[in-house]
mmCIF file of the N, C-alpha and C atoms, coordinates in Angstrom:
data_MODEL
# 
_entry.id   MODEL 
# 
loop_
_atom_site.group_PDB 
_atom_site.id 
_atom_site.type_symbol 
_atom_site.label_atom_id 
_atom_site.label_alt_id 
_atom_site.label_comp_id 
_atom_site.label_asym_id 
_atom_site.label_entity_id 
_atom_site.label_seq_id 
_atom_site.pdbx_PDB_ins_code 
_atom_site.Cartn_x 
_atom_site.Cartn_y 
_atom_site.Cartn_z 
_atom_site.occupancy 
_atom_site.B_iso_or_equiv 
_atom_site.pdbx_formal_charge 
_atom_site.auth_seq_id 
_atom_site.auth_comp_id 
_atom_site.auth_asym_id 
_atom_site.auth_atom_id 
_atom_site.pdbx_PDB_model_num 
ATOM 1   N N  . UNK A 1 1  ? -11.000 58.115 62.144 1.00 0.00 ? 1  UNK A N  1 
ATOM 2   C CA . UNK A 1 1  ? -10.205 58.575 61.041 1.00 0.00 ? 1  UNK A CA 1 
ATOM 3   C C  . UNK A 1 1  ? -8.745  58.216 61.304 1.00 0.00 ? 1  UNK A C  1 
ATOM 4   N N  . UNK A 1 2  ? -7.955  57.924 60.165 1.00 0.00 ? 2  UNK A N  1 
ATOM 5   C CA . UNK A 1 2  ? -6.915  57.262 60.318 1.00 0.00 ? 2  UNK A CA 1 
ATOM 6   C C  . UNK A 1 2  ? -6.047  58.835 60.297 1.00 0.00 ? 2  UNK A C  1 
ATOM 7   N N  . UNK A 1 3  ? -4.727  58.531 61.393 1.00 0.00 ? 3  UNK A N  1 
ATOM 8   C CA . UNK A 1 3  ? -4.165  59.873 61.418 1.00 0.00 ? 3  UNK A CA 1 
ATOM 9   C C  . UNK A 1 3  ? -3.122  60.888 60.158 1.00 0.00 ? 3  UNK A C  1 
ATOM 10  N N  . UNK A 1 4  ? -2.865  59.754 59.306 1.00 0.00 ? 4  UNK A N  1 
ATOM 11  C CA . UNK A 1 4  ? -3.012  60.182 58.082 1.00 0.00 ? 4  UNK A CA 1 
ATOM 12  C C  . UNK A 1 4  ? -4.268  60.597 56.326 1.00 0.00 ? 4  UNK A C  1 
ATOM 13  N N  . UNK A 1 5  ? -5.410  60.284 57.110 1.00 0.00 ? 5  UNK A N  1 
ATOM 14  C CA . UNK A 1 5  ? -6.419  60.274 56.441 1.00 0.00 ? 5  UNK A CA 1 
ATOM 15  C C  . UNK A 1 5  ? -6.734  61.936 56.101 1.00 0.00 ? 5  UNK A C  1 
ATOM 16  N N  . UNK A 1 6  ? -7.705  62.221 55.510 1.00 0.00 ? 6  UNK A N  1 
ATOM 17  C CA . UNK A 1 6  ? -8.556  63.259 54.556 1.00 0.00 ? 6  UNK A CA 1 
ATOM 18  C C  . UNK A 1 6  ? -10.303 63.224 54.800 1.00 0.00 ? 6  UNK A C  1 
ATOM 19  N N  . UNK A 1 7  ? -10.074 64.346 55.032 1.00 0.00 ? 7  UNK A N  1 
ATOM 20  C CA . UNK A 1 7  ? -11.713 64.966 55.059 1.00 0.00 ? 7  UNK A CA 1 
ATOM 21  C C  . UNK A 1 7  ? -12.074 66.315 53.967 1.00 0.00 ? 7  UNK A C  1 
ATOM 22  N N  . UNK A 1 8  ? -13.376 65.662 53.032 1.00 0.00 ? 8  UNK A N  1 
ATOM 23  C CA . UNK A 1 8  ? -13.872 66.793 52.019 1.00 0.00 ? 8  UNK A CA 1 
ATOM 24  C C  . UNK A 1 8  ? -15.237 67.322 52.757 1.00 0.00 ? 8  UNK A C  1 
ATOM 25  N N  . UNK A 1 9  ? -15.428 68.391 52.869 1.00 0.00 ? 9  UNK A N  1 
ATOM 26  C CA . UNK A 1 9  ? -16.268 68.835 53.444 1.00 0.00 ? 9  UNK A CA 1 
ATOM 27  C C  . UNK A 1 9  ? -17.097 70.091 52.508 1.00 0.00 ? 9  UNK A C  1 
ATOM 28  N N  . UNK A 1 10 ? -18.225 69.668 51.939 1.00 0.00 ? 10 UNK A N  1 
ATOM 29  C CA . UNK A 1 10 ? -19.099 70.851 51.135 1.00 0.00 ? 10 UNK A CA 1 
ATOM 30  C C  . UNK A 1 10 ? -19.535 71.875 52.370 1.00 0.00 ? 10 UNK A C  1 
ATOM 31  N N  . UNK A 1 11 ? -19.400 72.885 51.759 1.00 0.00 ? 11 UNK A N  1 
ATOM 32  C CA . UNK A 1 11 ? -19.649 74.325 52.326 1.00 0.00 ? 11 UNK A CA 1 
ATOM 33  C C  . UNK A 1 11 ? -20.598 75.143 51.538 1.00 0.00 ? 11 UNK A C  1 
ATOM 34  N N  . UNK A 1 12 ? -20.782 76.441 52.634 1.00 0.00 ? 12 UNK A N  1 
ATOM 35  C CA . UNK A 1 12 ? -20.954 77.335 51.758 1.00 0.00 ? 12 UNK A CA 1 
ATOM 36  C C  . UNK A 1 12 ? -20.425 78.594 52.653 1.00 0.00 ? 12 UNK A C  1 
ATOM 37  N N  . UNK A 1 13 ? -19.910 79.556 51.707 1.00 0.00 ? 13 UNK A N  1 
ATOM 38  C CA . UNK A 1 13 ? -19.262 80.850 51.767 1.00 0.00 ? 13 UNK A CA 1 
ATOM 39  C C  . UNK A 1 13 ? -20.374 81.694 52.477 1.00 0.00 ? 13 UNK A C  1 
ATOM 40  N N  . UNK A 1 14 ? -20.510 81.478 53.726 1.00 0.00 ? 14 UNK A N  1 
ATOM 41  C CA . UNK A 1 14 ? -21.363 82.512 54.447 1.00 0.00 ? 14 UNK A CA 1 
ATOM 42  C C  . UNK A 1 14 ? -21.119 82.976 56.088 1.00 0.00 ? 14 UNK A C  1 
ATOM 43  N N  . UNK A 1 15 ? -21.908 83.061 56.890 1.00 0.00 ? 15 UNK A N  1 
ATOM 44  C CA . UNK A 1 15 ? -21.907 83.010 58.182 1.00 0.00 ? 15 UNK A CA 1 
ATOM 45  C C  . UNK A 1 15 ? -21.472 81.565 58.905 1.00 0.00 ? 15 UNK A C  1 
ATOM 46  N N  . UNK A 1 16 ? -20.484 81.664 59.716 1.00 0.00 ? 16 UNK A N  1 
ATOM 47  C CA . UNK A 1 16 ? -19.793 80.715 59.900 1.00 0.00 ? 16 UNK A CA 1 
ATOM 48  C C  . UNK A 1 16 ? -18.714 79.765 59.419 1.00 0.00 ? 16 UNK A C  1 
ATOM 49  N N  . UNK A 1 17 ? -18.308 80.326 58.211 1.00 0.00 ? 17 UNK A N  1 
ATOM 50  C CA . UNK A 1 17 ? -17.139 79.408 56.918 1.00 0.00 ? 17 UNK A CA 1 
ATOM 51  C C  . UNK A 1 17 ? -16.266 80.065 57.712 1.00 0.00 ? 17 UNK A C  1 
ATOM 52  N N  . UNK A 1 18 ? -16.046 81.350 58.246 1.00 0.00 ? 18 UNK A N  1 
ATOM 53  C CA . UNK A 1 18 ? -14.555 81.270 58.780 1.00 0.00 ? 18 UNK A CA 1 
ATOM 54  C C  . UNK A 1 18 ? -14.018 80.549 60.247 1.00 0.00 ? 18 UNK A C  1 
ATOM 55  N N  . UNK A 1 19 ? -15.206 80.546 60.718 1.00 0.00 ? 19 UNK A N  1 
ATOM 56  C CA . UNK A 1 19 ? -15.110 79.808 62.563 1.00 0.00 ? 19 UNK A CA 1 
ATOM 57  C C  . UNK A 1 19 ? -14.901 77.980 61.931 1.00 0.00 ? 19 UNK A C  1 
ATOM 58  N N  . UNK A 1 20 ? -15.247 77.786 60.650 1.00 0.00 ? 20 UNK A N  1 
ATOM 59  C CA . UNK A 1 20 ? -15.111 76.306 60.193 1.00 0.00 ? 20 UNK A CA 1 
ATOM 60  C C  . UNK A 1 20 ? -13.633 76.010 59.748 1.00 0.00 ? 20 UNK A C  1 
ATOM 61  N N  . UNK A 1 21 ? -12.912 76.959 59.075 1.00 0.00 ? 21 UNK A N  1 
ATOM 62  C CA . UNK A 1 21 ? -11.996 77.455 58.335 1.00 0.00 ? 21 UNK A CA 1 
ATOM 63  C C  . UNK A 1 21 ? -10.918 77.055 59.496 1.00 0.00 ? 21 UNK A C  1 
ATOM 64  N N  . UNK A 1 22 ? -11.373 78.044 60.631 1.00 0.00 ? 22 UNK A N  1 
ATOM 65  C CA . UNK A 1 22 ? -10.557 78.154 62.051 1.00 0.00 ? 22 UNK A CA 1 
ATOM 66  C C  . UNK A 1 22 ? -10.235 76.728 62.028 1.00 0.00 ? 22 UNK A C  1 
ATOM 67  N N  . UNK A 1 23 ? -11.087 76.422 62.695 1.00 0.00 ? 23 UNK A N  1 
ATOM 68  C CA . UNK A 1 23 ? -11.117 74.613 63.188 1.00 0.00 ? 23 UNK A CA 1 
ATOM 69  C C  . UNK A 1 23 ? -10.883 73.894 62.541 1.00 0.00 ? 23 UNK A C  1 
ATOM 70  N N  . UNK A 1 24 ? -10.819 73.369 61.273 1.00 0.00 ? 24 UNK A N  1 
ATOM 71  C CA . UNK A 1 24 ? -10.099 72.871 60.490 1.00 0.00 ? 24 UNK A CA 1 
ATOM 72  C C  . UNK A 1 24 ? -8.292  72.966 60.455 1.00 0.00 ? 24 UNK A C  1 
ATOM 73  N N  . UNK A 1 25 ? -8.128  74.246 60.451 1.00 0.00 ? 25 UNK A N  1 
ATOM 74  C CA . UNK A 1 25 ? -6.523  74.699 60.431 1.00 0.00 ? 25 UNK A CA 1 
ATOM 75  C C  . UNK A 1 25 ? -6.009  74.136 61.829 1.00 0.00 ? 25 UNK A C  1 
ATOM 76  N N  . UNK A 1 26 ? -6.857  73.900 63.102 1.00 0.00 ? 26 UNK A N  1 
ATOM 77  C CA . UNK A 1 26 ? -6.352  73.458 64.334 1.00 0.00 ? 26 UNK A CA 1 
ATOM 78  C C  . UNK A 1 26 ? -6.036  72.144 64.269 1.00 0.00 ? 26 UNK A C  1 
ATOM 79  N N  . UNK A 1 27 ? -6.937  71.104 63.622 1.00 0.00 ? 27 UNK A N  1 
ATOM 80  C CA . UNK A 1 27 ? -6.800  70.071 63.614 1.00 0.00 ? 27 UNK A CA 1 
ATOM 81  C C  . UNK A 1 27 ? -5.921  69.100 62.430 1.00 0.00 ? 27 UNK A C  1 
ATOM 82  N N  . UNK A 1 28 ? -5.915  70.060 61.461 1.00 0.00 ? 28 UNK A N  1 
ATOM 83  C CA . UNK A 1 28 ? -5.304  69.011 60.163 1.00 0.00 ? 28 UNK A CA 1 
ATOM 84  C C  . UNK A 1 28 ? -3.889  70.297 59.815 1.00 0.00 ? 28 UNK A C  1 
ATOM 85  N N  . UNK A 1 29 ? -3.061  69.305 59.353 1.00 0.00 ? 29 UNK A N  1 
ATOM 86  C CA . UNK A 1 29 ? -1.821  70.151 58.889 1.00 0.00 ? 29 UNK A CA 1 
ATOM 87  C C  . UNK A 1 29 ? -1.964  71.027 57.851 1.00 0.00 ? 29 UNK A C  1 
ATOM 88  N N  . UNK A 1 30 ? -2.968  70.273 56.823 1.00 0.00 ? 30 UNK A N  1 
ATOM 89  C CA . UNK A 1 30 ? -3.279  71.150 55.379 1.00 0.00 ? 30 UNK A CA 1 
ATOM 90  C C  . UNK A 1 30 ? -4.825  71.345 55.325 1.00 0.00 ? 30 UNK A C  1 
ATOM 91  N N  . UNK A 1 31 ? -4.734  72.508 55.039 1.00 0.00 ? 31 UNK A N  1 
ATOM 92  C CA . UNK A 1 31 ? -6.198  72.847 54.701 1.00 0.00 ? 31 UNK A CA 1 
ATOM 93  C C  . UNK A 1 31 ? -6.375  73.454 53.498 1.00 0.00 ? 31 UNK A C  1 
ATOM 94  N N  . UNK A 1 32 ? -7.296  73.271 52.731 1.00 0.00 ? 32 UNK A N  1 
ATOM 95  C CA . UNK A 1 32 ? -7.420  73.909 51.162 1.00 0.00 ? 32 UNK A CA 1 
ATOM 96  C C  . UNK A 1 32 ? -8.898  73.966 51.128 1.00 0.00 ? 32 UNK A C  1 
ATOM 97  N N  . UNK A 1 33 ? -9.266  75.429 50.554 1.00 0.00 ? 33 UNK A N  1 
ATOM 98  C CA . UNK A 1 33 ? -10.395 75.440 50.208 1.00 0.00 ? 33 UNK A CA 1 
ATOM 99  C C  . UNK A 1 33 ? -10.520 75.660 48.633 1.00 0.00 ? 33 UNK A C  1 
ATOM 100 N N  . UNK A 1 34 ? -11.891 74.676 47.779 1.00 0.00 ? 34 UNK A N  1 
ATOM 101 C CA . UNK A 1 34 ? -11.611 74.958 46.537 1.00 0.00 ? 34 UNK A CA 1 
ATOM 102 C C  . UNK A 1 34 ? -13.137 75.267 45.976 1.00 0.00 ? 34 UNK A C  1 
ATOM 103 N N  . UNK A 1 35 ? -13.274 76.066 45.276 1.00 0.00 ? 35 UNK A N  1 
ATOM 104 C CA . UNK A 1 35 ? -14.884 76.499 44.341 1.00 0.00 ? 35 UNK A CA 1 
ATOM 105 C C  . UNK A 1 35 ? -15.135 75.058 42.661 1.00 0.00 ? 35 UNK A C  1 
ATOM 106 N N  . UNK A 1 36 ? -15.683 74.647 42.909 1.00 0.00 ? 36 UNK A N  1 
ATOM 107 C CA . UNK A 1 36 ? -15.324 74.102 41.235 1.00 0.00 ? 36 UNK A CA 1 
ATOM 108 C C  . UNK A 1 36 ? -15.847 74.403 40.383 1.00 0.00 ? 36 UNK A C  1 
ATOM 109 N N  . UNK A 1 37 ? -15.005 74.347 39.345 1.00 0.00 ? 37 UNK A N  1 
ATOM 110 C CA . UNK A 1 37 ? -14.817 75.354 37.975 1.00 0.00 ? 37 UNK A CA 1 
ATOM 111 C C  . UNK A 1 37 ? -17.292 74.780 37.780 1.00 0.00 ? 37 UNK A C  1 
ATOM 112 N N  . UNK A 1 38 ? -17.478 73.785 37.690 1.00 0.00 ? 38 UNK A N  1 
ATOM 113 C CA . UNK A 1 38 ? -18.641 73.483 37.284 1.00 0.00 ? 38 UNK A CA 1 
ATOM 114 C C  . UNK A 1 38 ? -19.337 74.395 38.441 1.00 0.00 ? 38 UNK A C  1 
ATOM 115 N N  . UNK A 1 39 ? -18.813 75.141 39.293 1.00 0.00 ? 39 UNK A N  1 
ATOM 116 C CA . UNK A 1 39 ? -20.114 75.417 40.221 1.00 0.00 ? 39 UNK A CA 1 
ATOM 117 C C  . UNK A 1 39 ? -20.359 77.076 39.805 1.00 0.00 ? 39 UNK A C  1 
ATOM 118 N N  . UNK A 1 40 ? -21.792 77.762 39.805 1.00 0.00 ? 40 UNK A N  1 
ATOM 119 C CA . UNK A 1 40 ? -22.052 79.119 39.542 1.00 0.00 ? 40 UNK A CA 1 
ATOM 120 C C  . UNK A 1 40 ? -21.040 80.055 40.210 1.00 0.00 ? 40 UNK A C  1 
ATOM 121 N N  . UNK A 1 41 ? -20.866 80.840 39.465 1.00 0.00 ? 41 UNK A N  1 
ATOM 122 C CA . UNK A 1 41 ? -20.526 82.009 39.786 1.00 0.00 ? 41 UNK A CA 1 
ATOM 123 C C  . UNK A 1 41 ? -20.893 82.928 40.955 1.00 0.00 ? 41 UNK A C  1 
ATOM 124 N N  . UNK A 1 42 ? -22.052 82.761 41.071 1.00 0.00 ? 42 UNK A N  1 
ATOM 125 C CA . UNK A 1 42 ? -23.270 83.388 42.162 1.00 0.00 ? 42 UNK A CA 1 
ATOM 126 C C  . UNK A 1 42 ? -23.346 82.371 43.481 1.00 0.00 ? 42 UNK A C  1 
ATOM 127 N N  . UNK A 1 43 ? -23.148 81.053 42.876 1.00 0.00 ? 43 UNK A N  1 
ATOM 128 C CA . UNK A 1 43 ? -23.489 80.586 44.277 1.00 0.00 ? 43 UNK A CA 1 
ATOM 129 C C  . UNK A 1 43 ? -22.289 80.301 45.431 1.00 0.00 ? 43 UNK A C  1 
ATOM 130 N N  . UNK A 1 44 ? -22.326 79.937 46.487 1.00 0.00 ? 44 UNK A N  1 
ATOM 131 C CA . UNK A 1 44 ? -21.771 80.209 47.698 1.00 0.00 ? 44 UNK A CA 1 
ATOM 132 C C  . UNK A 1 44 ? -21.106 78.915 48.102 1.00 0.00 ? 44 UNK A C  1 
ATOM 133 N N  . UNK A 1 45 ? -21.005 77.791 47.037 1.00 0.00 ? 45 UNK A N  1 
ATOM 134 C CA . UNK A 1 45 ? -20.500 76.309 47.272 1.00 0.00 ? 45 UNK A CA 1 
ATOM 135 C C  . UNK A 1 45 ? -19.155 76.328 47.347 1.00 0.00 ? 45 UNK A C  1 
ATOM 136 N N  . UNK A 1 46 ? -18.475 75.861 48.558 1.00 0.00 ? 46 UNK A N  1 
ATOM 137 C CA . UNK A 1 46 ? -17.325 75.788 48.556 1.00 0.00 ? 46 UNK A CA 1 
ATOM 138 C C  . UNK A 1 46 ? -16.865 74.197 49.622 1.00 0.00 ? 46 UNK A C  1 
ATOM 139 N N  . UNK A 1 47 ? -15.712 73.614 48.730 1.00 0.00 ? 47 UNK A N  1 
ATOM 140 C CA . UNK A 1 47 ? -14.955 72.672 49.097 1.00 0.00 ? 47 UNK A CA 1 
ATOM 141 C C  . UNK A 1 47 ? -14.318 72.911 50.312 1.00 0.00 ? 47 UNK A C  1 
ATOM 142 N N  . UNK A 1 48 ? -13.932 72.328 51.555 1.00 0.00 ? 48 UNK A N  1 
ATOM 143 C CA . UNK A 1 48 ? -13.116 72.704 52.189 1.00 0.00 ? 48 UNK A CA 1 
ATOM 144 C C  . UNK A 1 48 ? -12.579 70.989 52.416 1.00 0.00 ? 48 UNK A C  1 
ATOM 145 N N  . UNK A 1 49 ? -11.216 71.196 52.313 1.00 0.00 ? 49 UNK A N  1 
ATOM 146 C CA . UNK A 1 49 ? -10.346 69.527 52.223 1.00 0.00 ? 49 UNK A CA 1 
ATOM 147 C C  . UNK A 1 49 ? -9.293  69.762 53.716 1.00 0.00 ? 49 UNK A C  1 
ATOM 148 N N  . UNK A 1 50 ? -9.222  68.611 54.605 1.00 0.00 ? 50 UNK A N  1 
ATOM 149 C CA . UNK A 1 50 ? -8.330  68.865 55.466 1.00 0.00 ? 50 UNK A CA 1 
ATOM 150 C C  . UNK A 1 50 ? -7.472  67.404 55.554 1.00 0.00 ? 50 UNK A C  1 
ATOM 151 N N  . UNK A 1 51 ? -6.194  67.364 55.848 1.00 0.00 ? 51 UNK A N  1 
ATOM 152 C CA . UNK A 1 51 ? -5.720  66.319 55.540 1.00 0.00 ? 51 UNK A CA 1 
ATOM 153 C C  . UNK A 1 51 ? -4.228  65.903 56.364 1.00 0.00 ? 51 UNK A C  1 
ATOM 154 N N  . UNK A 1 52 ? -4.287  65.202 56.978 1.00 0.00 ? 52 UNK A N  1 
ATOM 155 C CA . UNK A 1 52 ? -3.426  64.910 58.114 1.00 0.00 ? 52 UNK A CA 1 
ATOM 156 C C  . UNK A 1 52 ? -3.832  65.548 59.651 1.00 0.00 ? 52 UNK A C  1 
ATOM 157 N N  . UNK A 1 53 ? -4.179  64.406 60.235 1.00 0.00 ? 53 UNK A N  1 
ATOM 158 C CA . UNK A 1 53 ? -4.248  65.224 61.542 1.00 0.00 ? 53 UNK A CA 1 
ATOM 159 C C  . UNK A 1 53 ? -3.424  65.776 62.433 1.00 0.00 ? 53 UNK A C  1 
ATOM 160 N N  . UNK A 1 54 ? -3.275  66.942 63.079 1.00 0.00 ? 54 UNK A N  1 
ATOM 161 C CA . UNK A 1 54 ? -2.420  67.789 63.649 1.00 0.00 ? 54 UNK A CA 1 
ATOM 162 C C  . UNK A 1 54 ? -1.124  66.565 65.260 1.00 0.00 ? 54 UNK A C  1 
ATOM 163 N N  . UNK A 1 55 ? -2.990  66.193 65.612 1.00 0.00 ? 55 UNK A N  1 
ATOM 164 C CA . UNK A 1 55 ? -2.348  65.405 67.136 1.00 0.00 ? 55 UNK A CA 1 
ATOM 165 C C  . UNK A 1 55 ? -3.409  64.414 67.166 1.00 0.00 ? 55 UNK A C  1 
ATOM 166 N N  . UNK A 1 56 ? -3.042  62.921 66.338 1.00 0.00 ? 56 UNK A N  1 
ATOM 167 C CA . UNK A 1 56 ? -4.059  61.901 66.181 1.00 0.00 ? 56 UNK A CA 1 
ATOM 168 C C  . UNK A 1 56 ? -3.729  61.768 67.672 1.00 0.00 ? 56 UNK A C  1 
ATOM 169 N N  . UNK A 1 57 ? -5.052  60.503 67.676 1.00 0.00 ? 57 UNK A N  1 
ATOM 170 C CA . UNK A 1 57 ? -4.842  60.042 69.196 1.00 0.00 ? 57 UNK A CA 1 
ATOM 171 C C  . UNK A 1 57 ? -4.667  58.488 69.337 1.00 0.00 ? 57 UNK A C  1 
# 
């Protein structure tokens, strides 16, 4: 991955989204998580986008 590059990562809102959440925030400067408007109400799908790496190598 280029050290300005982007990662989209499908989720879901359960056991383990926050230890993912964690690790994400360590490695990339921005992290955003997003639901999309097309996805249920009920279900547990979530976007997580990370973007710039913290300490490329």
């Amino acid at each position: 991955m280029k050290p300005t590059g982007s990662v989209l990562v499908k989720c879901f809102n359960g056991t383990g989204y926050n230890e993912l959440v964690h690790k994400f925030r360590a490695e990339f400067k921005t992290v955003m998580s997003k639901k999309p408007k097309a996805s249920r109400d009920k279900s547990s799908e979530i976007f997580l986008l990370g973007k710039v790496l913290k300490n490329p190598q």
